[in-house]
C-alpha positions as a Markdown table, in Angstrom:
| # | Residue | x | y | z |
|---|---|---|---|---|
| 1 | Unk | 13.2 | 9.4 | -14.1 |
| 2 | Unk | 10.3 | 8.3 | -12.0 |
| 3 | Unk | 8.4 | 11.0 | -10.3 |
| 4 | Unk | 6.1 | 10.0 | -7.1 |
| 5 | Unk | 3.9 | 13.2 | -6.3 |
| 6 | Unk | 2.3 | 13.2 | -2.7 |
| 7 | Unk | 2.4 | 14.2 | 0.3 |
| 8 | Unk | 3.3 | 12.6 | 4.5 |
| 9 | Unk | 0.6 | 10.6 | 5.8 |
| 10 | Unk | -1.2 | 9.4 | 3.2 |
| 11 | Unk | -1.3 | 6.6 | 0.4 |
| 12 | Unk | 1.9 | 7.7 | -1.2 |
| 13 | Unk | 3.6 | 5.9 | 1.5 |
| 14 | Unk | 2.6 | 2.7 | -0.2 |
| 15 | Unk | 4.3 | 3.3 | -3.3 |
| 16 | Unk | 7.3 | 4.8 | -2.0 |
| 17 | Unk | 7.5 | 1.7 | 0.2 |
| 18 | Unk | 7.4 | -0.2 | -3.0 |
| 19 | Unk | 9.7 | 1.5 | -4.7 |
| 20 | Unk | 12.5 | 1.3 | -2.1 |
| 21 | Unk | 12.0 | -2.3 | -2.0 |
| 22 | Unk | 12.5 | -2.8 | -6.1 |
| 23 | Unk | 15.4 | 0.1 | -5.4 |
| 24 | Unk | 13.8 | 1.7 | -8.3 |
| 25 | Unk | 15.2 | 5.2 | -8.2 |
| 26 | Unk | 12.1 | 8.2 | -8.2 |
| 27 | Unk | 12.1 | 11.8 | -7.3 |
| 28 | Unk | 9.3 | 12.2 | -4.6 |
| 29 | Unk | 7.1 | 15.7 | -5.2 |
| 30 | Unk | 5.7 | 16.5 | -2.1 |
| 31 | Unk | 2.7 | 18.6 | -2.7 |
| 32 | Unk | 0.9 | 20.6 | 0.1 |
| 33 | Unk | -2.1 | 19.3 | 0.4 |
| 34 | Unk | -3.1 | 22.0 | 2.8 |
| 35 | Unk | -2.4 | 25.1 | 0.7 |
| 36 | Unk | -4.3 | 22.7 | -1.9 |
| 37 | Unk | -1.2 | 21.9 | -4.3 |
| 38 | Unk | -2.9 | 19.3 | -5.5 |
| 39 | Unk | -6.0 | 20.7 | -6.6 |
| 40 | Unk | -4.3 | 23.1 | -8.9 |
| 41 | Unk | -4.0 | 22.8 | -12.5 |
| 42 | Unk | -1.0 | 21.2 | -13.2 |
| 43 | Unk | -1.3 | 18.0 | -10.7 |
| 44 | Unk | -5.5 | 18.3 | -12.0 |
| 45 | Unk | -3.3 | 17.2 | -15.5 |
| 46 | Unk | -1.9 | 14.3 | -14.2 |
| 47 | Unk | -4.8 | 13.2 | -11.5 |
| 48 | Unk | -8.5 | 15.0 | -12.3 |
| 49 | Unk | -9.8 | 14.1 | -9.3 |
| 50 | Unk | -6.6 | 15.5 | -7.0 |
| 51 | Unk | -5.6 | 12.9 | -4.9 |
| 52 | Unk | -2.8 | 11.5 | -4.4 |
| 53 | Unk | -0.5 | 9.6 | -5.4 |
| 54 | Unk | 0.2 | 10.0 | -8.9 |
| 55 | Unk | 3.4 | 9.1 | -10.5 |
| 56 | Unk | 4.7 | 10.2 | -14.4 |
| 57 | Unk | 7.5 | 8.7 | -16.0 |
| 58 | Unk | 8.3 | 10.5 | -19.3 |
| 59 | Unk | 4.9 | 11.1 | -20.4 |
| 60 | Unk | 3.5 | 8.4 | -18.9 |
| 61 | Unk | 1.3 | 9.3 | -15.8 |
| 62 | Unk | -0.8 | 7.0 | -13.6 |
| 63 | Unk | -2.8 | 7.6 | -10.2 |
| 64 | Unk | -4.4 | 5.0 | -7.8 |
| 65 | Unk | -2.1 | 3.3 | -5.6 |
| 66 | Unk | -3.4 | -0.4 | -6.6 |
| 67 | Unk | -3.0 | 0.8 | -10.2 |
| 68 | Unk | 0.5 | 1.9 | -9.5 |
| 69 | Unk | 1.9 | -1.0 | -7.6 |
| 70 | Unk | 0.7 | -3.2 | -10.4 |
| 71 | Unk | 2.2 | -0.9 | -12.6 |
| 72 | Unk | 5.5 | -1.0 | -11.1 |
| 73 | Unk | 5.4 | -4.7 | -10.1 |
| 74 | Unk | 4.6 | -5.6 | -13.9 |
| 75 | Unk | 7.6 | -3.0 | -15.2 |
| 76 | Unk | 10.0 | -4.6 | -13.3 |
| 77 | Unk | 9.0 | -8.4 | -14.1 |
| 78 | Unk | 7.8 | -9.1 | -10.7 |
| 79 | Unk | 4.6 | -10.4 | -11.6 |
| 80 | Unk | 6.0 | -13.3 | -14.6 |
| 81 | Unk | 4.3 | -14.2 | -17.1 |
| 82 | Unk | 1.4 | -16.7 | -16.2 |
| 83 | Unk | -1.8 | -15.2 | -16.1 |
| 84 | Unk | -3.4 | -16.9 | -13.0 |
| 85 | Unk | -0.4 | -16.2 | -10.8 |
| 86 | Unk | -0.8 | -12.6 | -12.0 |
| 87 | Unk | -4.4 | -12.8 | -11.0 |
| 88 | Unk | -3.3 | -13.9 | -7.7 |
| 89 | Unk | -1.3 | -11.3 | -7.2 |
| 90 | Unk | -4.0 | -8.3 | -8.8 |
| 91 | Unk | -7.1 | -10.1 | -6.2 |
| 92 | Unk | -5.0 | -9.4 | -3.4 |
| 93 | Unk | -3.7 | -5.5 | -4.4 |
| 94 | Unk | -7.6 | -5.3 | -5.0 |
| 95 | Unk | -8.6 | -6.4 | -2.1 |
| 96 | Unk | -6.4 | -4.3 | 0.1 |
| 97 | Unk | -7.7 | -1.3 | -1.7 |
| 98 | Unk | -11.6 | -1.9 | -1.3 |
| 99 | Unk | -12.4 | -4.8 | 0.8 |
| 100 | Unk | -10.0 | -4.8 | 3.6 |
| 101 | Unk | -9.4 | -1.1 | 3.6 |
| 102 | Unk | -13.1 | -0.4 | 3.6 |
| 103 | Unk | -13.8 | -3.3 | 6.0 |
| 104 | Unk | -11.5 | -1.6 | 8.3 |
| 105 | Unk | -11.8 | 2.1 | 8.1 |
| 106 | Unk | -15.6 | 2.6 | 7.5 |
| 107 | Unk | -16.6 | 3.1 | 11.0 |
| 108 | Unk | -20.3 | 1.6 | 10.2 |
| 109 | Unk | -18.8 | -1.8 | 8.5 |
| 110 | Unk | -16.1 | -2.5 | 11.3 |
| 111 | Unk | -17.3 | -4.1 | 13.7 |
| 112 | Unk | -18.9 | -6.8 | 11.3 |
| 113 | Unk | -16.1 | -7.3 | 9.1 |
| 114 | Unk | -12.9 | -6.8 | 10.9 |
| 115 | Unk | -13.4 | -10.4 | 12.8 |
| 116 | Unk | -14.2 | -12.1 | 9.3 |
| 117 | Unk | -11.8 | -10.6 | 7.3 |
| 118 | Unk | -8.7 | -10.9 | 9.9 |
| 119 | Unk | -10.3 | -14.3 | 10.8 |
| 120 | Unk | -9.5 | -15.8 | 7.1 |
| 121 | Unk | -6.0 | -13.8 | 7.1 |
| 122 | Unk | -5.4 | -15.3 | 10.0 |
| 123 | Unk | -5.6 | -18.7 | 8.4 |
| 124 | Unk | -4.0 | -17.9 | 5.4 |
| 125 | Unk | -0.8 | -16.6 | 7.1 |
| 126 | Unk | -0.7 | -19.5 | 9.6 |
| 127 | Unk | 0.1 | -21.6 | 6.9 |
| 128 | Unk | 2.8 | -19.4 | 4.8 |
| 129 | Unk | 5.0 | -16.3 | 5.6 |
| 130 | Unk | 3.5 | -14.2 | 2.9 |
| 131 | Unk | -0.1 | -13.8 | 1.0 |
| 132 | Unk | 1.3 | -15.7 | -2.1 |
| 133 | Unk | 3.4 | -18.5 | -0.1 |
| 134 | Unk | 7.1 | -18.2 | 1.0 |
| 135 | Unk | 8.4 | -14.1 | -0.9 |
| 136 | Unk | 7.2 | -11.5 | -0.2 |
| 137 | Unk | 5.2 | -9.7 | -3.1 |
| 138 | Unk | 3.5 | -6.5 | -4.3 |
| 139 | Unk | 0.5 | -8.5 | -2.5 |
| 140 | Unk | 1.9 | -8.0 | 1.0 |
| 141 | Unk | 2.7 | -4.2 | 0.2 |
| 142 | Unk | -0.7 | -3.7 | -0.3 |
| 143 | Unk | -2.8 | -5.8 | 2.9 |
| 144 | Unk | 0.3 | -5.1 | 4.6 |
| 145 | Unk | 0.2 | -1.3 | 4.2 |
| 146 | Unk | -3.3 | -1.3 | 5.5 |
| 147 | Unk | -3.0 | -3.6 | 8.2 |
| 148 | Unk | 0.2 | -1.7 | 9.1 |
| 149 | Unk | -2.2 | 1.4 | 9.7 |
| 150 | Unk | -4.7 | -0.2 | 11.7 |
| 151 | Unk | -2.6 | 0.4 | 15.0 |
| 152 | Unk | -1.3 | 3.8 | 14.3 |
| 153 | Unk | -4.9 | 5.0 | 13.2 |
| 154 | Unk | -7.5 | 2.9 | 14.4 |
| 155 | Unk | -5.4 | 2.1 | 18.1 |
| 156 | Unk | -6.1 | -1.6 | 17.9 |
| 157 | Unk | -4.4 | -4.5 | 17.9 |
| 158 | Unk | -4.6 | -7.7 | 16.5 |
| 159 | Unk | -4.3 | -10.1 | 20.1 |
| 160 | Unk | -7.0 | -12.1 | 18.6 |
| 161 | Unk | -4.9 | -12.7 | 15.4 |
| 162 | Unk | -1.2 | -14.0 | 15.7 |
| 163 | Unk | -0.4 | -15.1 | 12.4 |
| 164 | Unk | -1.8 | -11.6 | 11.0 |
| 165 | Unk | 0.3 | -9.9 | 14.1 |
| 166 | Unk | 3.4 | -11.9 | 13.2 |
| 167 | Unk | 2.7 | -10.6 | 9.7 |
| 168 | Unk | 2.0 | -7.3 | 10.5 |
| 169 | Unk | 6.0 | -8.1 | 12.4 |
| 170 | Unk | 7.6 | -9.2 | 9.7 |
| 171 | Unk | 6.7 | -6.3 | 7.2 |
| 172 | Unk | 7.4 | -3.7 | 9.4 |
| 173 | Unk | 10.6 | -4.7 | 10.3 |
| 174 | Unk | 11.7 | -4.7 | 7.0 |
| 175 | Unk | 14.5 | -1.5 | 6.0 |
| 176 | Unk | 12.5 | -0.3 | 3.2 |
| 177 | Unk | 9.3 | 0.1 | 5.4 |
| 178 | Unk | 11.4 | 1.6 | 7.9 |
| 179 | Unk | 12.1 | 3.9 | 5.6 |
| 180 | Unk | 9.2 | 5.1 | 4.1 |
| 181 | Unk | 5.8 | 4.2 | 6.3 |
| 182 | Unk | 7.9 | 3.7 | 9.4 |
| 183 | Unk | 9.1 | 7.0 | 9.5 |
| 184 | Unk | 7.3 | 9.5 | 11.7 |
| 185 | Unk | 7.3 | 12.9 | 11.0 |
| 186 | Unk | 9.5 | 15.4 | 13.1 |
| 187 | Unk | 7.4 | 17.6 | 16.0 |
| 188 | Unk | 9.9 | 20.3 | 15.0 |
């Protein structure tokens, strides 16, 4: 069986969203990133650099989110088999991952590349429901995780960009968000 390893709150979310919508079964491993689980030995075998997530699957094991939701999206024939709809699908998982994630969360690029890159989404998902036209993809788990993120962390909106907001809607109405990212943790 699948094994996700990570922890609430962070980029294991992603993949645990993904997997809920392929209804892949896993085992999550939450480690305790506080008492610095994983920066012990045995998660150090499966990621060196001790972040999270990772997943195994036999002996199989493979860490970076991107990695892992191309991973999964090509184990379970979601990607077909044409090479330049596959490379569709990896420029968008790459761009969540460093261009729009960076774009939006380093404090010092913000402010110049919010409004340019939510300016071209924008215009992209005026004209379709999803990144890759009318279904949804591993595409739109990945810019839709990190646009999802942008008001819980960042507390800002996206009133300058309807199609992205009506994007941003769409994704997080969906059950298997609800059940993974959408879930907020207990003040208990």
């Amino acid at each position: 069986m699948l094994k996700l390893y990570g922890a609430p709150q962070s980029r294991s979310s992603i993949i645990r969203w993904y997997l809920e919508e392929l209804g892949v079964p896993y085992e999550f491993v939450t480690l305790d990133m506080k008492a610095g689980e994983h920066r012990q030995e045995a998660f150090l075998a499966l990621n060196p650099f001790g972040k999270v997530p990772a997943i195994t699957e036999d002996t199989f094991s493979l860490w970076e989110s991107g990695a892992i939701l191309l991973y999964l999206a090509e184990q379970q024939g979601q990607l077909g088999d044409d090479p330049q709809t596959k490379a569709l699908v990896y420029q968008w998982v790459l761009f969540a991952n460093s261009t729009l994630a960076n774009g939006l969360f380093l404090e010092h690029l913000r402010e110049k590349e919010m409004p340019r890159l939510l300016s071209v989404l924008n215009s992209q998902l005026g004209q379709q429901p999803f990144l890759l036209g009318d279904q949804f993809t591993v595409a739109d788990v990945a810019v839709g995780s990190i646009l999802a993120y942008v008001p819980i962390m960042l507390k800002l909106g996206f009133d300058d960009y309807p199609a992205v907001a009506d994007y941003v809607q769409r994704l997080v109405s969906r059950p298997a968000f609800q059940q993974t990212i959408g879930q907020r943790p207990s003040s208990n």
